[in-house]
PDB file of N, CA, C and O in Angstrom:
ATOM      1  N   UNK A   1      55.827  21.547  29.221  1.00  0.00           N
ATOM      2  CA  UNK A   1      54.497  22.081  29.036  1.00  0.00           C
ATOM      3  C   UNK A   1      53.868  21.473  27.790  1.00  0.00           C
ATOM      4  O   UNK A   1      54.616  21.226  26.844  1.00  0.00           O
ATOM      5  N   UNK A   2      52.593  21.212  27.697  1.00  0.00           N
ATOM      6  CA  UNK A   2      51.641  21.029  26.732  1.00  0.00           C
ATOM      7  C   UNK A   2      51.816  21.990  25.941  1.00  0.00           C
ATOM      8  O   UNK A   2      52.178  23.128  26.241  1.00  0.00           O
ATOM      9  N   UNK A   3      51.468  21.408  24.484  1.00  0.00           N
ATOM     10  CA  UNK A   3      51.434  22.141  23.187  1.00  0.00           C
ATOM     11  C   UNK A   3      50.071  23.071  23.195  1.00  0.00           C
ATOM     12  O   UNK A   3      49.186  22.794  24.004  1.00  0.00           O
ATOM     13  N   UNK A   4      49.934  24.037  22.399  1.00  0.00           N
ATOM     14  CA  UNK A   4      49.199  25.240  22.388  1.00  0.00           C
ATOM     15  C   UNK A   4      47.841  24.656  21.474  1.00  0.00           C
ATOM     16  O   UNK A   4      48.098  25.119  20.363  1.00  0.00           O
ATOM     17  N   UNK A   5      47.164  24.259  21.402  1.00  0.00           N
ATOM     18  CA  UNK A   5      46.121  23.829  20.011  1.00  0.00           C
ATOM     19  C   UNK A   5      44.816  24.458  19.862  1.00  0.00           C
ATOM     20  O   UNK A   5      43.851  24.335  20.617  1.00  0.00           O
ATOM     21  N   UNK A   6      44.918  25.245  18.647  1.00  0.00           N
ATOM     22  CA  UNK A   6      43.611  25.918  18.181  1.00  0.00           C
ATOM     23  C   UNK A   6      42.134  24.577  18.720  1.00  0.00           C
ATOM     24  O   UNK A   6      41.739  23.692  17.961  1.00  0.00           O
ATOM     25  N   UNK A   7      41.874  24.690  19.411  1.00  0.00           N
ATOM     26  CA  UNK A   7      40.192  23.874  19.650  1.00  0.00           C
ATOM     27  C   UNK A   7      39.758  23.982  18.056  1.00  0.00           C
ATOM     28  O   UNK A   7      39.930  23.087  17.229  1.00  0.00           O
ATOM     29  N   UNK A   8      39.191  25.200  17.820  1.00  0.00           N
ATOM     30  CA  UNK A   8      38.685  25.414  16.056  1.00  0.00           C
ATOM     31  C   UNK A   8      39.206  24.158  15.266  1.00  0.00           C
ATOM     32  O   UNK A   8      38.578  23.111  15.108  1.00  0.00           O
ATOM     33  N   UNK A   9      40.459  24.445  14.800  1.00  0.00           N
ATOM     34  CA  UNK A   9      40.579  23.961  14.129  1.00  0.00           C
ATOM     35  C   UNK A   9      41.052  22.262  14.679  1.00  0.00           C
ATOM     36  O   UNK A   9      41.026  21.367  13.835  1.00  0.00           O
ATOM     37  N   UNK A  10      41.367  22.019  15.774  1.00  0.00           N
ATOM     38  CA  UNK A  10      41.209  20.646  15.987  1.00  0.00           C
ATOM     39  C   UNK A  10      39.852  19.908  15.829  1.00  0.00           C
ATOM     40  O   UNK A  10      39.764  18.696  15.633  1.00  0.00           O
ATOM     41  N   UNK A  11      38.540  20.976  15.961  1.00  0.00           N
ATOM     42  CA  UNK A  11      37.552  20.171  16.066  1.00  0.00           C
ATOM     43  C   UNK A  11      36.921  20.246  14.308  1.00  0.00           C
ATOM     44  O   UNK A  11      35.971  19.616  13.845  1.00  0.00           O
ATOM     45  N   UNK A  12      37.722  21.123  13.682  1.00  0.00           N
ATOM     46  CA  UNK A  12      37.215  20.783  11.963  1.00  0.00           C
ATOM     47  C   UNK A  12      37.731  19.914  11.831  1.00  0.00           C
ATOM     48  O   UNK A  12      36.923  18.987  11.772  1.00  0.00           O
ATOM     49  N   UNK A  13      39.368  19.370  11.668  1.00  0.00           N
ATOM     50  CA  UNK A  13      40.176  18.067  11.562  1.00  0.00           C
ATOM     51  C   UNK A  13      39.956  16.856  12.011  1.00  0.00           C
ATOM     52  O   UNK A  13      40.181  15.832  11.366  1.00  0.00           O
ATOM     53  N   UNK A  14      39.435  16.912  13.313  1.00  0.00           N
ATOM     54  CA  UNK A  14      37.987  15.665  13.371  1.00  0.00           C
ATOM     55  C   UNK A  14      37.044  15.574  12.718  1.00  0.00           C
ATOM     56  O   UNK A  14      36.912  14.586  11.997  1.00  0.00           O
ATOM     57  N   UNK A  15      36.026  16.631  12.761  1.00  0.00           N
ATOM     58  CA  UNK A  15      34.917  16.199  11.663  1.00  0.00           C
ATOM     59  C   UNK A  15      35.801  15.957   9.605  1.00  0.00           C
ATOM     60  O   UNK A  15      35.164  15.493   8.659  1.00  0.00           O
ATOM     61  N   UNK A  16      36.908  16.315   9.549  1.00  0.00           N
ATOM     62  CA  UNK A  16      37.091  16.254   8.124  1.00  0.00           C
ATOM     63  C   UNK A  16      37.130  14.725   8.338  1.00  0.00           C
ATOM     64  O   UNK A  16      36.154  14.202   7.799  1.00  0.00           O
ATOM     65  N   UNK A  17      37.962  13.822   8.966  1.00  0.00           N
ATOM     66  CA  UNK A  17      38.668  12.593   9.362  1.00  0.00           C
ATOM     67  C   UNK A  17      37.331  11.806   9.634  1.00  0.00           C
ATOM     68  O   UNK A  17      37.181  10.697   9.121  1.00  0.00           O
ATOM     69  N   UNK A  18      36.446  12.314  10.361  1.00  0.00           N
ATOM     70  CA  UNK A  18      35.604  11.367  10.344  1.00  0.00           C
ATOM     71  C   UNK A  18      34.540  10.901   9.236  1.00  0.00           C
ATOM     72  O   UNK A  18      34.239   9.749   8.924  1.00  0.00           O
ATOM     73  N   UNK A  19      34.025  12.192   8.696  1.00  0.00           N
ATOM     74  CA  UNK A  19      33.522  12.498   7.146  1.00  0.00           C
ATOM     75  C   UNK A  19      34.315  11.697   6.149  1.00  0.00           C
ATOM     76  O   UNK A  19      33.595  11.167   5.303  1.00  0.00           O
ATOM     77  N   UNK A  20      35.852  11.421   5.994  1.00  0.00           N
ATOM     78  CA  UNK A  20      36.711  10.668   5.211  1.00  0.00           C
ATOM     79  C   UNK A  20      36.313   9.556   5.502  1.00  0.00           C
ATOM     80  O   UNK A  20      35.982   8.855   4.546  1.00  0.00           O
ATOM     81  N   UNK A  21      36.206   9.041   6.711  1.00  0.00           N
ATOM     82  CA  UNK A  21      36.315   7.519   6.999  1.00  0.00           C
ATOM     83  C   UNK A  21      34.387   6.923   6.395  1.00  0.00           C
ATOM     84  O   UNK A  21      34.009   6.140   5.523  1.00  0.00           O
ATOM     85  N   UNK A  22      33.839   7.571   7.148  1.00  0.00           N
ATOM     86  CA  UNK A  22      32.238   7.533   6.133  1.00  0.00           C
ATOM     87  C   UNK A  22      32.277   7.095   4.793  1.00  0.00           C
ATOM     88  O   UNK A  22      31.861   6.077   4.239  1.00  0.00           O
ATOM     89  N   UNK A  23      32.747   7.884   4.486  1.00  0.00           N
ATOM     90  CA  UNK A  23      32.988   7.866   2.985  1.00  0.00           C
ATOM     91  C   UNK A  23      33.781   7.278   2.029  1.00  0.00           C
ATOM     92  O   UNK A  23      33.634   7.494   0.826  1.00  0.00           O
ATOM     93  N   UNK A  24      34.802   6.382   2.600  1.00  0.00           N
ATOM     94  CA  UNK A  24      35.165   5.153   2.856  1.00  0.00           C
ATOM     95  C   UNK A  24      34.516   4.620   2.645  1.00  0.00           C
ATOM     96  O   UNK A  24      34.292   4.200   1.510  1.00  0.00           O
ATOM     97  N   UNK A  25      33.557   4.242   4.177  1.00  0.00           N
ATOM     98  CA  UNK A  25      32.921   3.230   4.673  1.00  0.00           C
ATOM     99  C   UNK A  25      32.165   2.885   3.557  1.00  0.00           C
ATOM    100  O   UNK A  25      32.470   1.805   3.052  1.00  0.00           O
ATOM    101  N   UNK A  26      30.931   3.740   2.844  1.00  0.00           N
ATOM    102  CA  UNK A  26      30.492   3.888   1.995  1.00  0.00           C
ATOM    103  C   UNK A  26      30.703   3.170   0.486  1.00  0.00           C
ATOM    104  O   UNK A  26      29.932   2.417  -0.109  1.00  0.00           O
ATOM    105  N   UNK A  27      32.015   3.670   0.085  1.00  0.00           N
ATOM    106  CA  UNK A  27      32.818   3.620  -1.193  1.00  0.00           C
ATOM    107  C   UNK A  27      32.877   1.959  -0.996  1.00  0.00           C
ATOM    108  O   UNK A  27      32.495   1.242  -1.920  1.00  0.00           O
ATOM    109  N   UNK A  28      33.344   1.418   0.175  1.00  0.00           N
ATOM    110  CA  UNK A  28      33.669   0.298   0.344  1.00  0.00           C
ATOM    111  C   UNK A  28      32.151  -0.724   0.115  1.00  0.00           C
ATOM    112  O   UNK A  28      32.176  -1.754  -0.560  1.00  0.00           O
ATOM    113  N   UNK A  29      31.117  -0.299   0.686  1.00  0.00           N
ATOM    114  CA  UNK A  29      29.607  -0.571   0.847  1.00  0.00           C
ATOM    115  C   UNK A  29      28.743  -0.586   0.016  1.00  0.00           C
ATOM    116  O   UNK A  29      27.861  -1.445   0.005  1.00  0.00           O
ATOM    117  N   UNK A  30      28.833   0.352  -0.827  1.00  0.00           N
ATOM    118  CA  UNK A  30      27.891   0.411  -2.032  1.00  0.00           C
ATOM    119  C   UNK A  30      28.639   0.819  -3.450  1.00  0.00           C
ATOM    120  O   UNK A  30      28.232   0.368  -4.521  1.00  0.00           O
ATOM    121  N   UNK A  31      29.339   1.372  -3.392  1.00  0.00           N
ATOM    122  CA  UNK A  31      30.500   1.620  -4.514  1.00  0.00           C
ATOM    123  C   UNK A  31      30.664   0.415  -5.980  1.00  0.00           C
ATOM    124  O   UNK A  31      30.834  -0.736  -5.575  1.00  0.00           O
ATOM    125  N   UNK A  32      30.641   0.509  -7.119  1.00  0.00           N
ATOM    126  CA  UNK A  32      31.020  -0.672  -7.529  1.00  0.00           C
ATOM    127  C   UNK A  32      31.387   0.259  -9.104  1.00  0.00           C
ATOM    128  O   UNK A  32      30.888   1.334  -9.436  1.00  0.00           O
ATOM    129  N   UNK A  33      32.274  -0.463  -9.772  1.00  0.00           N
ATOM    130  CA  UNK A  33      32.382   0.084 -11.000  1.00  0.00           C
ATOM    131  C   UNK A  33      31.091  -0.248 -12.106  1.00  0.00           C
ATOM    132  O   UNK A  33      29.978  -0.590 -11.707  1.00  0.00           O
ATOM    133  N   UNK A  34      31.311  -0.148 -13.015  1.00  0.00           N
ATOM    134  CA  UNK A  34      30.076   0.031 -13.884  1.00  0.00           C
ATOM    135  C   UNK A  34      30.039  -1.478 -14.338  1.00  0.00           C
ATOM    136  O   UNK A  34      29.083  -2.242 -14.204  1.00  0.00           O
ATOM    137  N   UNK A  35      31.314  -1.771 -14.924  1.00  0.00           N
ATOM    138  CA  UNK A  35      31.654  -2.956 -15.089  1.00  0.00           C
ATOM    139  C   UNK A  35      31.000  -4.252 -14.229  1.00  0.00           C
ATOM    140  O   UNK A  35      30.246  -5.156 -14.588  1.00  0.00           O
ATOM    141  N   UNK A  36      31.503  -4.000 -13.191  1.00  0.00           N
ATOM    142  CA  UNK A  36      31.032  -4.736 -12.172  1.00  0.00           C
ATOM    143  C   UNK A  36      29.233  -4.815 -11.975  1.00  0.00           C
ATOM    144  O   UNK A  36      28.725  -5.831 -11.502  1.00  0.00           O
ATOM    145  N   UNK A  37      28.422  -3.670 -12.382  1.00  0.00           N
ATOM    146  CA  UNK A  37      27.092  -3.350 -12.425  1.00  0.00           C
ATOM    147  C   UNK A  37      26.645  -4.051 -13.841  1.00  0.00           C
ATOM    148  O   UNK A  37      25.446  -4.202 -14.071  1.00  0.00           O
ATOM    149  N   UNK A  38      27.226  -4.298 -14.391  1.00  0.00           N
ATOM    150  CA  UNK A  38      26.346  -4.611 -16.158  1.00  0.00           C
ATOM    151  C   UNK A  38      27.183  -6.029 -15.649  1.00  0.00           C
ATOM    152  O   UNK A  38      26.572  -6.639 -16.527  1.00  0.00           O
ATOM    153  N   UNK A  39      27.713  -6.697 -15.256  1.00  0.00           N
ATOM    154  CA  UNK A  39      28.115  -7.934 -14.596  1.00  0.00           C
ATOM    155  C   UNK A  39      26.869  -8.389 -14.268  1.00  0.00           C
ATOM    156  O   UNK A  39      26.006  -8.833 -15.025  1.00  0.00           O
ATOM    157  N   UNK A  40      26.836  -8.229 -12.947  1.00  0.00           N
ATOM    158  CA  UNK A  40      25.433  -8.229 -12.221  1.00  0.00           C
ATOM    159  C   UNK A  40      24.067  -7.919 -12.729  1.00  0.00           C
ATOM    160  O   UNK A  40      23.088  -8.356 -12.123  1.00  0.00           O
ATOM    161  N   UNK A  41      23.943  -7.229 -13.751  1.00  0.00           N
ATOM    162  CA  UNK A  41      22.639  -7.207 -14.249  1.00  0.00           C
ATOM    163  C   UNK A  41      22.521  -8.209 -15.421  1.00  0.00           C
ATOM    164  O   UNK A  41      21.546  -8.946 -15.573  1.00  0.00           O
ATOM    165  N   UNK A  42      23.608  -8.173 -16.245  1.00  0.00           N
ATOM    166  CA  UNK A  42      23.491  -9.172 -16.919  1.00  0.00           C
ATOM    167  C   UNK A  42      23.405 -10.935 -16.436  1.00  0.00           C
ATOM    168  O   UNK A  42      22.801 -11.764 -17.116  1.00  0.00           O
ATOM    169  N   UNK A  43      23.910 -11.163 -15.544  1.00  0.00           N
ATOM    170  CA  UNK A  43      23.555 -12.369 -14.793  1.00  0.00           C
ATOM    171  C   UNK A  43      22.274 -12.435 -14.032  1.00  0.00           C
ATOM    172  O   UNK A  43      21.863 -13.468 -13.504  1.00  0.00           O
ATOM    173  N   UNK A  44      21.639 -11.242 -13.998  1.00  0.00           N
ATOM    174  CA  UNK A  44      20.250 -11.352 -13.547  1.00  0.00           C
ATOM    175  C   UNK A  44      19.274 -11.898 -14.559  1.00  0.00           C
ATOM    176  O   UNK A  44      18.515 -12.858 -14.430  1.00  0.00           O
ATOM    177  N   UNK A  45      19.486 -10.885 -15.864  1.00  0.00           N
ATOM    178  CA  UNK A  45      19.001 -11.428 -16.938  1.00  0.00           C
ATOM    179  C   UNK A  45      18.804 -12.926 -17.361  1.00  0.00           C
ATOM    180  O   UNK A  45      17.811 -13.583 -17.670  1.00  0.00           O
ATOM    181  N   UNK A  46      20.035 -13.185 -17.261  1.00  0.00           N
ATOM    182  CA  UNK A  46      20.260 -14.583 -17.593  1.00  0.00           C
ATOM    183  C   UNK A  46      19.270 -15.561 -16.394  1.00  0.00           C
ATOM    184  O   UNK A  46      18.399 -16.296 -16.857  1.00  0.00           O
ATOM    185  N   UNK A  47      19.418 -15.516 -15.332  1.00  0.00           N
ATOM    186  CA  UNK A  47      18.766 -16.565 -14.639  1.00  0.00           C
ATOM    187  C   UNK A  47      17.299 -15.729 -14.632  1.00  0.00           C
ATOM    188  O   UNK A  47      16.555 -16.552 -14.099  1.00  0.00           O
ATOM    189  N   UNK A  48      16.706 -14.867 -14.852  1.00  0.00           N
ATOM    190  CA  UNK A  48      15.323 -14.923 -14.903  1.00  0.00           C
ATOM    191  C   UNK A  48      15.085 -15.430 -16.415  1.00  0.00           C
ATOM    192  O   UNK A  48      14.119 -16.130 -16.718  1.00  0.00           O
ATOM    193  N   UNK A  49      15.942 -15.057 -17.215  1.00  0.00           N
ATOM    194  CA  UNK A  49      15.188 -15.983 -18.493  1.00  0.00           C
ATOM    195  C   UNK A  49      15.443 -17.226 -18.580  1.00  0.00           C
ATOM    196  O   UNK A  49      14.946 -17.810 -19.543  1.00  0.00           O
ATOM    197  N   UNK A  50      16.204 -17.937 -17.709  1.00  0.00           N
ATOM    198  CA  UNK A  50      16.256 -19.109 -17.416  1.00  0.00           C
ATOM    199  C   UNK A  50      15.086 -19.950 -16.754  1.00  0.00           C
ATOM    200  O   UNK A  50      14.381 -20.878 -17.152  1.00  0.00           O
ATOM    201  N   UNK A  51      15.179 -19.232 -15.576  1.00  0.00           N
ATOM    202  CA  UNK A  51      13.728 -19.173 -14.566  1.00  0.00           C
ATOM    203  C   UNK A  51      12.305 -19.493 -16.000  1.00  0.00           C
ATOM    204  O   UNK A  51      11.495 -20.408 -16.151  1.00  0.00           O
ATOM    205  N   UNK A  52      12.557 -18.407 -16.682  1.00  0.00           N
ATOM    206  CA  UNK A  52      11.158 -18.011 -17.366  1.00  0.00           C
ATOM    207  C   UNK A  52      11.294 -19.638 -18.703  1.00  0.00           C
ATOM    208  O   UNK A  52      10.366 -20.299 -19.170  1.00  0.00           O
ATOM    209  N   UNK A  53      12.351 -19.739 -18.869  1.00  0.00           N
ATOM    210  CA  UNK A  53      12.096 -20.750 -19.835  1.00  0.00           C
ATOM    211  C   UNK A  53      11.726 -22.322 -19.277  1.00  0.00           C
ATOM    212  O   UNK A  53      11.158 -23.119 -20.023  1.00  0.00           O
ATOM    213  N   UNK A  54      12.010 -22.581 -18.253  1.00  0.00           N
ATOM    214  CA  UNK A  54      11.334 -23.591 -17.152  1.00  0.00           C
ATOM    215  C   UNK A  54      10.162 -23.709 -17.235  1.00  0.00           C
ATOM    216  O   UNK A  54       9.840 -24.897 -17.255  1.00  0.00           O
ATOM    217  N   UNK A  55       9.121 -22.847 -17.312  1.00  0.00           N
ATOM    218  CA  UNK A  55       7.463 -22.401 -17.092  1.00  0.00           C
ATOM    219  C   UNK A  55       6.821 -23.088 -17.778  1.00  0.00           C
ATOM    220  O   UNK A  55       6.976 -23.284 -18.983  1.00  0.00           O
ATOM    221  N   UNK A  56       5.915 -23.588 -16.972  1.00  0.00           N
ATOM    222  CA  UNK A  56       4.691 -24.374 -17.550  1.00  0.00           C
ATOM    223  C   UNK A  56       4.017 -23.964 -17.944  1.00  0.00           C
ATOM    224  O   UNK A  56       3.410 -23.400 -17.034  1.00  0.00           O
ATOM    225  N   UNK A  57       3.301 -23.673 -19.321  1.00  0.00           N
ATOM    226  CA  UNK A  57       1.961 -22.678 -19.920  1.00  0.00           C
ATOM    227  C   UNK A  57       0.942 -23.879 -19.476  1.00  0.00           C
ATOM    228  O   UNK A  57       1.107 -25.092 -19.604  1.00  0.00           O
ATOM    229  N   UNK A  58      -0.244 -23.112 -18.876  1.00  0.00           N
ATOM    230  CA  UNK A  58      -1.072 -23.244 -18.292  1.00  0.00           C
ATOM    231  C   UNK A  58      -2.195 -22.471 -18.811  1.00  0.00           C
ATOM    232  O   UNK A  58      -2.166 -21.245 -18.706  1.00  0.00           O
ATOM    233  N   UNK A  59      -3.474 -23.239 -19.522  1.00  0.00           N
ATOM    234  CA  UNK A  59      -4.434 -22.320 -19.550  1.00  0.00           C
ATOM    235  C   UNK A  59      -5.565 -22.256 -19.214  1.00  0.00           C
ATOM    236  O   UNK A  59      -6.203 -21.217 -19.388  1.00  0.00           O
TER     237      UNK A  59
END
């Protein structure tokens, strides 16, 4: 015979599992340490003032 299983609580243990994997998905997607963020902004910096020191004054 088949095992006995609360429906209830099988169908919270899906939504927890799927909510985990989201959130994952997520962590994996947009997630970044701070480190990694002042990385990236600081190399932004750098090539727009790079960009900006290129410029032709024009008047």
């Amino acid at each position: 015979m088949a095992e006995i299983v609360n429906l209830r609580t099988a169908k919270k243990q899906a939504a927890r599992k799927a909510a985990r994997a989201q959130g994952d998905a997520n962590a994996a997607k947009f997630g970044r340490s701070k480190a990694e963020k002042d990385l990236a902004r600081a190399r932004s910096d750098k090539a727009e003032r790079d960009l900006d020191a290129h410029k032709r004054e024009t008047d």
